[in-house]
N, C-alpha and C positions, 0 to 999 in steps of 0.2 A: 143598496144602490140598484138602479133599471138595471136591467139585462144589456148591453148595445146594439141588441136585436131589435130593441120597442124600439121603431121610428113615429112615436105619437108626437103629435104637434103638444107640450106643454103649455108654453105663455107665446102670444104674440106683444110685441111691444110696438108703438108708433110713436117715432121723432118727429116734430118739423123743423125744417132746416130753411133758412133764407142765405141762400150760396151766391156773396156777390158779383155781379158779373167783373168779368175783365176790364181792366181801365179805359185798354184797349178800346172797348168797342163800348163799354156802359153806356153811353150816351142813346148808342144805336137801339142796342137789346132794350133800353126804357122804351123807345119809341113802338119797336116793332114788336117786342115780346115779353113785357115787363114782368107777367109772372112767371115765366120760366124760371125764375131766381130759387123760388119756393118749390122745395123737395119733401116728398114725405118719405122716410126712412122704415123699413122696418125690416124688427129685428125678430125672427122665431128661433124657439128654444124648443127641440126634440127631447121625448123622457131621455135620450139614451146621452142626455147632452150636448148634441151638436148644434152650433147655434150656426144660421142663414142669414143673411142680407139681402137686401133688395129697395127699392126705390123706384115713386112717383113724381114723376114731375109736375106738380099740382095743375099749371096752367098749359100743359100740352099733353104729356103721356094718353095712347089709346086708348089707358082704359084705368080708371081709380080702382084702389081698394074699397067696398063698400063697409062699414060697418057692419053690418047682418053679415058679411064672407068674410071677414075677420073670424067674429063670435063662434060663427058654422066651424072653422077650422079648428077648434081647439079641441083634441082628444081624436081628430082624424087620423091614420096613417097619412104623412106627408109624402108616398109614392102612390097615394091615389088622390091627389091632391094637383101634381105635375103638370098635368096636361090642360087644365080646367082654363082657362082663359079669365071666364067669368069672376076668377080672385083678383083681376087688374093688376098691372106689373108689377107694382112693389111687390106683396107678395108672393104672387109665381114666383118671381124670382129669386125670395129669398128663402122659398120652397127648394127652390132648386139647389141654390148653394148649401143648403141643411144637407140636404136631401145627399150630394152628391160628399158631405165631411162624413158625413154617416156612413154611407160607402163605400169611405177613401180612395175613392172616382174622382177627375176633376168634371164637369157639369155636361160637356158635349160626348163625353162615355155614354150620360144619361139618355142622350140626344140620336145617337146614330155611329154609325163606322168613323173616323176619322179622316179628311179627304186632305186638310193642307195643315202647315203648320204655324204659319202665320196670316195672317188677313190685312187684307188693302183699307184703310182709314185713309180719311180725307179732311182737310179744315173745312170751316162754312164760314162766310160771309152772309151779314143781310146787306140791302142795297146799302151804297156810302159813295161819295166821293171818292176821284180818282187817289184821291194822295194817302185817302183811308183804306183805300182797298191792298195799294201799296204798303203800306205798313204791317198787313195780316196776311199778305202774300212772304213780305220776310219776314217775319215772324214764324208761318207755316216751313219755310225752309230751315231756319234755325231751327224747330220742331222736329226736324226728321220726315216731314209730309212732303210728298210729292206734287200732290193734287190739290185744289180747292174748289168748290161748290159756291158759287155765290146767287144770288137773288135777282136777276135783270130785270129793271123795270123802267116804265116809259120815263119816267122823269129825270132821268140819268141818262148822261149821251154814252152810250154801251162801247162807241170809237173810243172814245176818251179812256174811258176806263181801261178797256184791255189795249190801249196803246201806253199807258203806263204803266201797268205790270210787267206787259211783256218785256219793257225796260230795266225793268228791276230784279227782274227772277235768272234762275237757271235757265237755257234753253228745253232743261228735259219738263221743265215742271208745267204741268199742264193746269188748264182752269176747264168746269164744268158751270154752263150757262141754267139756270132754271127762271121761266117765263114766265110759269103760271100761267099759263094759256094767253098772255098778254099781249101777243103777238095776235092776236082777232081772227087770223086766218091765211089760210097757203098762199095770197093773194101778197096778201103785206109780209108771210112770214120768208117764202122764199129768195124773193132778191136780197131781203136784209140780212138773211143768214148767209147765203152765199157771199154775200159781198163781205163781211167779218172773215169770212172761212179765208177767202184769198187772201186777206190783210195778216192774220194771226193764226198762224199755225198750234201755237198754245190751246185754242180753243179744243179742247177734246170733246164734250156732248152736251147736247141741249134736250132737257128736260120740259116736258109738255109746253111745246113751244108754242100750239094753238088749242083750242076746248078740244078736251079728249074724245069727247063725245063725238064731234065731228072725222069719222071715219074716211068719209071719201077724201078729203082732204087732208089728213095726217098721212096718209097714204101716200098722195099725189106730193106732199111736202119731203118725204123720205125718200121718192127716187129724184127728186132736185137739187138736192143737200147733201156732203158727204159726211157728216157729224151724225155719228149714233144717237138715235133718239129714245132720251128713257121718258115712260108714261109709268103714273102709278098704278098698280095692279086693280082689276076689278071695273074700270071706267073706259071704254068696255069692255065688257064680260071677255075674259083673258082666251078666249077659243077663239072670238070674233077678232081681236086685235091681233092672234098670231095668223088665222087663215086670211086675215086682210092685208097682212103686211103692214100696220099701222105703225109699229117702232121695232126698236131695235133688242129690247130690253124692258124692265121692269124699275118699280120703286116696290119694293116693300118691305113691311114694318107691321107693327101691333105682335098678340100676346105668343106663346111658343108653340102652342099648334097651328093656327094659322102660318107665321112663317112658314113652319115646318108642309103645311100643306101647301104654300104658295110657290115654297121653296122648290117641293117635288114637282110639281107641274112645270114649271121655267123647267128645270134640269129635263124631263122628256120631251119638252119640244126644240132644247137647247138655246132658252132665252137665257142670257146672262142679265144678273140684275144687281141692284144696291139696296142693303139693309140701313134702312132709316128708323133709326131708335134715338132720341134725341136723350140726354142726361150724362149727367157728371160719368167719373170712373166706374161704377158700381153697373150702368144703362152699358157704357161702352163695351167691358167685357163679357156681360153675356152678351153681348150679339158679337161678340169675337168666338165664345166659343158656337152657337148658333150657324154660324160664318165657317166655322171648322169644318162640320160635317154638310153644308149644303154646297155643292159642287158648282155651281154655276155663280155663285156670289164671290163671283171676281172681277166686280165691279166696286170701286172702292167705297165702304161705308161711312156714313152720314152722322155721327152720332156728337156732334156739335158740343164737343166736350171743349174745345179752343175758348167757348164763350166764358165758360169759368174761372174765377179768379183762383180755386183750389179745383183737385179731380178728387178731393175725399181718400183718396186711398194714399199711404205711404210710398208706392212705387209707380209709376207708370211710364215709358217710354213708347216711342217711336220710332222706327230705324229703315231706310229708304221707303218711307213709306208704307210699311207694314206694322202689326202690333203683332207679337209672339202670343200661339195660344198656350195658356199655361197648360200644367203638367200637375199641379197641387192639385189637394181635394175642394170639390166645390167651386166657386168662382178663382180659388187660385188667387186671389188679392186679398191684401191686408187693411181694411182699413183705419185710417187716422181720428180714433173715435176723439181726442183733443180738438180737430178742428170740427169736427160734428158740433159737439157742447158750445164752439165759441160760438157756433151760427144758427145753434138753436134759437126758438122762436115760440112763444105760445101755441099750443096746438089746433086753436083756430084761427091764426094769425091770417091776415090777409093785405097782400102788399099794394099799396095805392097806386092809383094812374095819376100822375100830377099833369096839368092843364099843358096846352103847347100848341105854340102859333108858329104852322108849315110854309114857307113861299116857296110857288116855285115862278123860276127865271126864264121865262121863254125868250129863244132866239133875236126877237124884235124888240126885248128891252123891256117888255111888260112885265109884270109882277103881280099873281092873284097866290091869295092868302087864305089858309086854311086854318080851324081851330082841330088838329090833327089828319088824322090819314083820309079825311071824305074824298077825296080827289080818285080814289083809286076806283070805286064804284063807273067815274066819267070814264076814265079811261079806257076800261075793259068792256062799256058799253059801247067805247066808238065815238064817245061826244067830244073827246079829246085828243088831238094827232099823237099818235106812239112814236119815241125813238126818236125824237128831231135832233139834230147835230146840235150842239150847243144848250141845251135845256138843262137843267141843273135844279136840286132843291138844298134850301138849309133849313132848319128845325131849333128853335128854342125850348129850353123846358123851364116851366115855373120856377124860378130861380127865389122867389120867395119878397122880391122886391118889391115896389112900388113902382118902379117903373116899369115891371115885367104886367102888372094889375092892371094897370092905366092903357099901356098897348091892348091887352086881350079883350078888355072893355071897349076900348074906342072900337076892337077890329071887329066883335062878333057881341057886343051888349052882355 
C-alpha cells in the first residue's frame, strides 16, 4: 500500500452530468442560460487514496478543464497543483478537496487564517415577471435566504416587479438589482434609481448599473444614489475605480488564486465585495470555504445554486442567510453520487437551444416580436426607451407542435 505521504494525483475521472433546472424557473434558465444544466464532474484519486471533487459548469464556469491539464496532472504532487488556475475549476477544485482529505484539513486551512464561520449566500433570479419573481422570493425565505440578486432589465417595468415582492416578503429581506450596464448612463440611471430607492426600501444594491467603463459618470451616479454600487472587478483597472470613487464594492469570481489575489487587494483598500461562482453544491462550498478566509467578502455570494432541481451533495442548508463553513476534511461535503449516475450524460453530450418567439408589450398597446433574445443588443445601444412603466415580455419555447411551426415561420421565415 502508498505511504499517505504520496499526494501523487493517480486517476482523474470525468462525468457529464445534465442537472435539471428547477421547475421553478426552467422555463427561464432555457431562455437565458440553457447550458448551465450541463456539469462536468471530476473526480481525482491521490496514491495515498484520497479521492477530490470538483465541477465545471460546461456553459459558464471561468475557465474548463482542458484535456492536455487533465493528462499533465497525473503523477504530479496535488499541492503543486493548487494554486494553478490554468487546470479550470473542475479540477482546481477537486485538487483542493483531495488535497485538503489528504491532510485532514477542511480546504480554507489550505486557503489562509480563518476569518468568519459562516458566509452570506444569496438566491438569483434571471429577469421574469412580477408573479415569477414572487414565487423565488418565497421560495428564497422558506430557503433560509435573506437576500436575492435578480437581473433588471428594460423590458420589465422594475416598479412592478419590486412593488410585488416587497408585498410578499419579510420586511428584512432585501433584493439586489443587477443592470448590466443597462441603464445607458448617470443621465437615465440617476433619477430612476432614486426614484425606486424612495419607493422600496428592500432594494439593497445595484450592480453596474451603467458601462463600467464610463468612470466620470459611475462616479457622478454614486454620490446621487444611496444604494451601494457593486462593479465587477478589473473593468476598470481596480486602483482606478477605488481612487475614483466609482463603486462601492466588487464582484468577483474565477479560479482560487485570482480570488485569492482580488480578494487581498478589496480587503486593503477595504472594498467589500461578493464571490460570484455559479454551480450546484460542489461550486457553492468552495467559495464558502474561499469566503472563510477573505475578510471583506461580506457581501452576500452568488453562486445560483436555487436554479437547480438537486445541489448534488446529500446535505446542504441555509440558515438566516448564511451557509456554515464546514470543519471536515476537504470540501466537507458528501456527495450524492446516486443522483450523479441518474443525470449522467454521454461525455460529449451537448444540450440543444430549441427555437423561441419573444414579444414584447409596450405601454401603447404595440407588440414587436422576436425569434429570441436580439432585442437586447437595441436596447443597450439606445435604439429602444429602457424602463417604461408598463412594458412587459412573454416567451414561448418550441413546444414541438404545429402550431408552435407555423407561428415561427409566419413570424421570421
Amino acid at each position: 500500500m502508498t505511504a499517505p505521504t504520496d499526494f501523487t494525483i493517480a486517476a482523474v475521472e470525468r462525468i457529464r452530468v445534465d442537472v435539471p433546472f428547477h421547475e421553478r424557473c426552467a422555463d427561464r434558465m432555457t431562455v437565458r442560460g440553457n447550458g448551465w444544466s450541463v456539469t462536468d464532474i471530476y473526480r481525482v484519486e491521490l496514491a495515498c487514496g484520497a479521492v477530490g471533487v470538483g465541477e465545471t459548469i460546461v456553459g459558464y464556469t471561468w475557465g474548463a478543464s482542458a484535456e492536455a491539464r487533465v493528462e499533465a496532472s497525473r503523477g504530479r504532487s496535488v499541492f503543486d497543483l493548487l494554486w494553478d488556475d490554468g487546470l479550470g475549476a473542475g479540477l482546481q477544485m477537486a485538487c483542493f478537496d483531495a488535497a485538503g482529505k489528504a491532510a485532514g484539513v477542511p480546504c480554507h486551512r489550505l486557503m489562509g487564517p480563518q476569518y468568519r464561520d459562516a458566509c452570506p449566500v444569496s438566491w438569483w433570479s434571471q429577469d421574469a415577471k412580477p408573479e415569477e419573481w414572487v414565487a423565488e422570493a418565497r421560495a428564497a425565505e422558506a430557503g433560509g435566504f435573506t437576500t436575492m440578486k435578480v437581473k433588471a432589465r428594460p423590458w420589465h417595468d422594475l416598479d412592478a416587479q419590486l412593488a410585488a415582492v416587497a408585498a410578499a416578503v419579510s420586511p428584512h429581506f432585501k433584493l439586489d438589482a443587477d443592470f448590466n450596464e443597462m441603464l445607458l448612463g448617470v443621465d437615465v440611471a440617476a433619477p430612476f434609481i432614486a426614484r425606486l430607492e424612495a419607493k422600496y426600501p428592500m432594494l439593497a444594491m445595484v450592480e453596474s448599473p451603467i458601462p463600467q467603463g464610463d468612470v466620470a459618470g459611475n462616479a457622478a451616479l454614486r454620490r446621487q444614489i444611496r444604494s451601494p454600487i457593486a462593479m465587477h472587478f478589473g473593468n476598470p483597472p481596480p486602483m482606478t475605480a477605488i481612487r475614483e470613487g466609482v463603486c462601492d464594492g466588487f464582484v468577483i469570481g474565477g479560479g482560487a488564486s485570482q480570488v485569492m489575489s482580488h480578494g487581498t487587494l478589496a480587503a486593503h483598500a477595504g472594498m467589500p465585495f461578493w464571490l460570484q461562482m455559479v454551480g450546484t453544491g460542489l461550486t457553492t462550498m468552495f467559495s464558502v470555504h474561499l469566503g472563510a478566509v477573505l475578510a471583506q467578502a461580506r457581501w452576500p455570494a452568488i453562486p445560483c445554486i436555487n436554479i437547480y432541481s438537486h445541489t448534488l451533495l446529500k446535505e446542504f442548508a441555509v440558515e438566516g442567510g448564511h451557509v456554515a463553513v464546514p470543519d471536515g476534511p476537504g470540501l466537507g461535503v458528501e456527495v450524492d453520487w446516486d443522483v450523479v449516475e441518474g443525470f449522467r450524460v454521454d461525455p460529449d453530450y451537448r444540450k440543444p437551444d430549441p427555437r423561441q418567439i419573444h414579444t414584447i408589450h409596450w405601454p401603447d398597446g404595440r407588440r414587436t416580436r422576436y425569434p429570441g433574445g436580439g432585442y437586447r443588443g437595441d436596447f443597450t445601444a439606445g435604439r429602444l426607451p429602457p424602463f417604461l412603466p408598463g412594458i412587459s415580455l412573454d416567451y414561448r419555447l418550441d413546444d414541438g407542435s404545429e402550431e408552435f411551426n407555423r407561428e415561427y415561420r409566419d413570424l421570421f421565415g
